[in-house]
mmCIF file of the C-alpha atoms, coordinates in Angstrom:
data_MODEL
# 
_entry.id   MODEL 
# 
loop_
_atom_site.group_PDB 
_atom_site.id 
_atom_site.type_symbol 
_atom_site.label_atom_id 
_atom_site.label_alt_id 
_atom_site.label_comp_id 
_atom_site.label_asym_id 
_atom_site.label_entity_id 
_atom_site.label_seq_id 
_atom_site.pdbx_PDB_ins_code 
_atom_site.Cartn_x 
_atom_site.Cartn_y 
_atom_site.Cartn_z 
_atom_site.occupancy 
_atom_site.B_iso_or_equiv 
_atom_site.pdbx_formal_charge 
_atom_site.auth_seq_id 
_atom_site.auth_comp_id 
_atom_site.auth_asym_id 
_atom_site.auth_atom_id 
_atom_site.pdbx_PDB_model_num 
ATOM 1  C CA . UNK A 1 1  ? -0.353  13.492  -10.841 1.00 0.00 ? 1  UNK A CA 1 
ATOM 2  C CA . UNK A 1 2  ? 0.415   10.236  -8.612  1.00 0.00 ? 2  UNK A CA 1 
ATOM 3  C CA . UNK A 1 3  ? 1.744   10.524  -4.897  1.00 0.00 ? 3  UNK A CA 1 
ATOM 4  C CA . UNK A 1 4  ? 5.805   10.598  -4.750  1.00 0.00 ? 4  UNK A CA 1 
ATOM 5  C CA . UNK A 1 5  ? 7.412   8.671   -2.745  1.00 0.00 ? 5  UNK A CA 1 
ATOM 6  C CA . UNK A 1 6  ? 10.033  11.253  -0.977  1.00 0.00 ? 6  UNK A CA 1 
ATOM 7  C CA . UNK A 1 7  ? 7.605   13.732  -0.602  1.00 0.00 ? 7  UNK A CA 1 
ATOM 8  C CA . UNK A 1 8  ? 4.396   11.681  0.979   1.00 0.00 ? 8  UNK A CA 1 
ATOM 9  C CA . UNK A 1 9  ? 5.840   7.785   1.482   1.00 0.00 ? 9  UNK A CA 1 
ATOM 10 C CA . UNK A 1 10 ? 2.341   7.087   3.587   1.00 0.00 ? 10 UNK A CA 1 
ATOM 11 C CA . UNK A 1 11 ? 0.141   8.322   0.523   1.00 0.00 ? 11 UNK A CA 1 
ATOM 12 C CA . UNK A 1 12 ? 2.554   6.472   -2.208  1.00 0.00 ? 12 UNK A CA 1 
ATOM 13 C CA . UNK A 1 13 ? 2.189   3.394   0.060   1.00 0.00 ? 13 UNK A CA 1 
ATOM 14 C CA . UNK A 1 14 ? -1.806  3.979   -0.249  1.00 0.00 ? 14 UNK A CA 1 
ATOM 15 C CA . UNK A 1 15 ? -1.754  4.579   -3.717  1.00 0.00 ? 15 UNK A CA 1 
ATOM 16 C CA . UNK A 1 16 ? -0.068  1.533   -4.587  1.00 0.00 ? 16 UNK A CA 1 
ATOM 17 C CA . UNK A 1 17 ? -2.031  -0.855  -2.484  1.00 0.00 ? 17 UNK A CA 1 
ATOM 18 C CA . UNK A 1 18 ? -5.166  0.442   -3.935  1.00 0.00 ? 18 UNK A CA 1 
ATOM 19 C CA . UNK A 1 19 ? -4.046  0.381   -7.408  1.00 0.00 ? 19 UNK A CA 1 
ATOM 20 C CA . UNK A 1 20 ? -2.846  -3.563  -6.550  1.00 0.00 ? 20 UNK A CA 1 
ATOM 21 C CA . UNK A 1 21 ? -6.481  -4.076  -5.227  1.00 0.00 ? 21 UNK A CA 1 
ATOM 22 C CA . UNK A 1 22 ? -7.945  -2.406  -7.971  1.00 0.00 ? 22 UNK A CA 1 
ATOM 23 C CA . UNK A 1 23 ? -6.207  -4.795  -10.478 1.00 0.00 ? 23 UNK A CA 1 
ATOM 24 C CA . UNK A 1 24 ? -9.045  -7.878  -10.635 1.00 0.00 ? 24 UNK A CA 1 
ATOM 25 C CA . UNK A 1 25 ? -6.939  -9.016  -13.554 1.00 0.00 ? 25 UNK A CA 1 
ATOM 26 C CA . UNK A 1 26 ? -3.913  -10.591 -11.688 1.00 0.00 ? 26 UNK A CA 1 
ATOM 27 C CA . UNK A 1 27 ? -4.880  -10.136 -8.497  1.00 0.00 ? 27 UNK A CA 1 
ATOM 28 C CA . UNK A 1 28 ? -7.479  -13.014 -6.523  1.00 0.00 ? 28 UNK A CA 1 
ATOM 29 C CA . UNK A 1 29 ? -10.625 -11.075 -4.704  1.00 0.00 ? 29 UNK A CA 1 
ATOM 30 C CA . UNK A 1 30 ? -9.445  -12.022 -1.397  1.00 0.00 ? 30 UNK A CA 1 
ATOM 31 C CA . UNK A 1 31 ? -6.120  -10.499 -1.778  1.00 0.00 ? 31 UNK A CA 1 
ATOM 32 C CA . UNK A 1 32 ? -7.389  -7.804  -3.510  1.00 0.00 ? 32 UNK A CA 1 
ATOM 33 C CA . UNK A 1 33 ? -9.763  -6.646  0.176   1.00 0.00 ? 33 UNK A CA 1 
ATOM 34 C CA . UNK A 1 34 ? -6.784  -6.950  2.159   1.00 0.00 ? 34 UNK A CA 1 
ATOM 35 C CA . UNK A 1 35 ? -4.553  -4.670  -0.049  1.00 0.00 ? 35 UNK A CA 1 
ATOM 36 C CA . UNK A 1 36 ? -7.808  -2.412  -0.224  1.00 0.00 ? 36 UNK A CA 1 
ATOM 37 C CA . UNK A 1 37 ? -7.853  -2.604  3.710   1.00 0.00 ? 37 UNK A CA 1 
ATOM 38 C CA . UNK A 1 38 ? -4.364  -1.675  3.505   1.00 0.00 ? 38 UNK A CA 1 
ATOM 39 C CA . UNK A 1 39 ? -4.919  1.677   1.631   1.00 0.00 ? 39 UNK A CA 1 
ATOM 40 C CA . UNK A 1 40 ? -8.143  2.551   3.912   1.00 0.00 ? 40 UNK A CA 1 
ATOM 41 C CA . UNK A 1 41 ? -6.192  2.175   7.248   1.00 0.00 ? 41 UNK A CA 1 
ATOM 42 C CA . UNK A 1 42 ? -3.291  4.430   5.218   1.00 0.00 ? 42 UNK A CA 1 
ATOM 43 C CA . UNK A 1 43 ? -5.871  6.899   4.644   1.00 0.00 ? 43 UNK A CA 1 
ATOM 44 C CA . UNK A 1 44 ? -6.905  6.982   8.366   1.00 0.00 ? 44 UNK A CA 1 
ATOM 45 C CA . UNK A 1 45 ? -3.645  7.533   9.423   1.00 0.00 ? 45 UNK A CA 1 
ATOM 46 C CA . UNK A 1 46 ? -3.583  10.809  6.628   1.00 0.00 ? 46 UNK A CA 1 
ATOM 47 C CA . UNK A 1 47 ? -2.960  9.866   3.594   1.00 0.00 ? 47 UNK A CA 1 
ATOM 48 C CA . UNK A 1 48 ? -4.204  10.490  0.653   1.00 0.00 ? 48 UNK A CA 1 
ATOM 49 C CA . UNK A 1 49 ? -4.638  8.199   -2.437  1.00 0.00 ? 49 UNK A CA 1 
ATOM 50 C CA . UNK A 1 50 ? -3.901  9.127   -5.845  1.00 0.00 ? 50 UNK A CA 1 
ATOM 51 C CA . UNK A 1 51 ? -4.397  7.010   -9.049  1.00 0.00 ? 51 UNK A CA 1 
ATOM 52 C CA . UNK A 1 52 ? -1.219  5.122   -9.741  1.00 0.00 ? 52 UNK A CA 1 
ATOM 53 C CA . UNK A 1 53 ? -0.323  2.358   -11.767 1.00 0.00 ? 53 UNK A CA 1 
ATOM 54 C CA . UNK A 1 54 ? 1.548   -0.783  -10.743 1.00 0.00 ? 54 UNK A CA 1 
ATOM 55 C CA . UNK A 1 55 ? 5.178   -1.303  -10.780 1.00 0.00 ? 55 UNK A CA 1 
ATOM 56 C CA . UNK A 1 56 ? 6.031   -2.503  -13.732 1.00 0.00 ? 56 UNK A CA 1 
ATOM 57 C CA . UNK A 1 57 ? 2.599   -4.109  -14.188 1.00 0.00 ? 57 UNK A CA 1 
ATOM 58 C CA . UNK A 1 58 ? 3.541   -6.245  -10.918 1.00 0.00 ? 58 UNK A CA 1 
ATOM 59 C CA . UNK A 1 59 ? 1.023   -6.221  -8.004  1.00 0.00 ? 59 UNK A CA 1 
ATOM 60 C CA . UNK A 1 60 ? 4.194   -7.736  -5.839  1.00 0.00 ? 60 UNK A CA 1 
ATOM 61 C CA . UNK A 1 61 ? 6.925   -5.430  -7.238  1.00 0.00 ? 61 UNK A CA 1 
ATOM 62 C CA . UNK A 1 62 ? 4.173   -2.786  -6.044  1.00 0.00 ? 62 UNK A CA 1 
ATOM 63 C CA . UNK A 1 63 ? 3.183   -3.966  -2.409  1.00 0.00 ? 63 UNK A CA 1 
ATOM 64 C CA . UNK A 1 64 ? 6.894   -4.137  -1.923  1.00 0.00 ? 64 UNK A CA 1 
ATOM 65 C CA . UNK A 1 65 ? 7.507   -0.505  -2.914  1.00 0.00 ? 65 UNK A CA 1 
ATOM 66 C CA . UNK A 1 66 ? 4.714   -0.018  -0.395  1.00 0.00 ? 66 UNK A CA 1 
ATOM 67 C CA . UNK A 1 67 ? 6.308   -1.208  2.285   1.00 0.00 ? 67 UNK A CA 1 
ATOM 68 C CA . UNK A 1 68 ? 9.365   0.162   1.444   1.00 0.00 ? 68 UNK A CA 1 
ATOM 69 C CA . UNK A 1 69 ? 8.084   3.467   1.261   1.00 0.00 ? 69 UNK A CA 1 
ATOM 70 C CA . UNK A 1 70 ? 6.088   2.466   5.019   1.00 0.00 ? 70 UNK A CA 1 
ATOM 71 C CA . UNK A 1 71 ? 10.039  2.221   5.550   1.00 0.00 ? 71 UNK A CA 1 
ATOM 72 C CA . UNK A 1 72 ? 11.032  5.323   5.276   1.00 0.00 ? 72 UNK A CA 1 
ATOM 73 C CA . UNK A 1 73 ? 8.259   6.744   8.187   1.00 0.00 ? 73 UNK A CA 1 
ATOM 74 C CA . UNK A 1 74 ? 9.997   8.530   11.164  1.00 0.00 ? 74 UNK A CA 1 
ATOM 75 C CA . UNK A 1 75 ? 8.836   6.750   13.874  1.00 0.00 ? 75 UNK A CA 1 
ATOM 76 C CA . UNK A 1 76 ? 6.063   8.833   15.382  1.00 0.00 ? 76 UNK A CA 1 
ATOM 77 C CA . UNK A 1 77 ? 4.340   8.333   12.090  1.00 0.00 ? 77 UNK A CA 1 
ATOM 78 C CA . UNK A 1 78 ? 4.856   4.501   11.767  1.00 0.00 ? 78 UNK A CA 1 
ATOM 79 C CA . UNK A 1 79 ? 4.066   4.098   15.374  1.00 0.00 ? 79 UNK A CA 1 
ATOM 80 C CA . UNK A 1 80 ? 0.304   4.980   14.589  1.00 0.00 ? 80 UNK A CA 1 
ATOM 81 C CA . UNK A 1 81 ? -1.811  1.675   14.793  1.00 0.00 ? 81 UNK A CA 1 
ATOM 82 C CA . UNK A 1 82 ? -3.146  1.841   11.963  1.00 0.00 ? 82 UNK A CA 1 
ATOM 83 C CA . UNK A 1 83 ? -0.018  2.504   9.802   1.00 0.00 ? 83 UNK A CA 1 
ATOM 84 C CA . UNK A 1 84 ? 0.960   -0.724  11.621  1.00 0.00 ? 84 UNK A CA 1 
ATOM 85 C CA . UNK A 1 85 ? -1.984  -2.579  11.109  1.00 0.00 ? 85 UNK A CA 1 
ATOM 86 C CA . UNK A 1 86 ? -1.757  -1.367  7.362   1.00 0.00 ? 86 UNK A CA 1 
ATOM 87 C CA . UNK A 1 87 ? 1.854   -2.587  6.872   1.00 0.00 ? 87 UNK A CA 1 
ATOM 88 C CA . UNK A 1 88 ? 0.843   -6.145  8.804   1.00 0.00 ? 88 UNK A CA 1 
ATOM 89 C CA . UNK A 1 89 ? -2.364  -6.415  5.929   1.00 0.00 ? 89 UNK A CA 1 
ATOM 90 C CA . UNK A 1 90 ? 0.029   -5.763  3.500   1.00 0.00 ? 90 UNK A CA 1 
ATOM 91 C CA . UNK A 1 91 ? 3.238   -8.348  4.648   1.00 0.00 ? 91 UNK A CA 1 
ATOM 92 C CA . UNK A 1 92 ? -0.173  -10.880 4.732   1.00 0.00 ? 92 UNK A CA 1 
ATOM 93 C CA . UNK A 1 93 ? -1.147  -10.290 0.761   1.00 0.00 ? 93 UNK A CA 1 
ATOM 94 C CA . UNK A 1 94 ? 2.457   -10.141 -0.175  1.00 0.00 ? 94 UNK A CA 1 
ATOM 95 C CA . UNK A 1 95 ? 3.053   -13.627 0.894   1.00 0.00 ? 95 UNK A CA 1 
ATOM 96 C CA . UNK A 1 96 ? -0.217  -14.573 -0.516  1.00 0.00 ? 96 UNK A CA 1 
ATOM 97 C CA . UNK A 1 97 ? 0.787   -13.186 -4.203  1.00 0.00 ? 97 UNK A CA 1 
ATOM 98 C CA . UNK A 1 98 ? 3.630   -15.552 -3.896  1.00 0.00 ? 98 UNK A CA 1 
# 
């Protein structure tokens, strides 16, 4: 079973970004750590990653559905620093994918 996004957005978000660091096939090392950073910081904050595969196949497609689903936090739960510094790691490898 994978995490769903209306019912846990912070451990969908985590689940994606580790299944885009996890992916060593289209994905450089270095971006890889920060999307893996990502997920750890998610799971600090509570959540709780699942095995899930990429959008479409697409590590980008997929840190974007991360941060959309980091979108759709009430505030109290966004608010948390590292949900914050999470969302920042991922913005960072998302313009690094290109």
């Amino acid at each position: 079973m994978t995490a769903d996004v209306a019912s846990d957005p912070l451990s969908y978000a985590a689940s994606l970004l580790d299944a885009v660091g996890a992916d060593r096939e289209q994905v450089p090392a270095d971006i890889a750590l920060e999307c893996l950073y990502a997920a750890e910081l998610l799971e600090l904050a509570g959540a709780r990653t699942e095995r899930t595969p990429l959008i479409d196949g697409d590590p980008r497609a997929s840190v974007r559905a991360a941060m959309a689903a980091l979108g759709l936090l009430d505030e109290a739960a966004f608010a948390n620093p590292q949900v914050v510094d999470a969302a920042r790691a991922a913005r960072h490898a998302l313009r690094r994918l290109g």
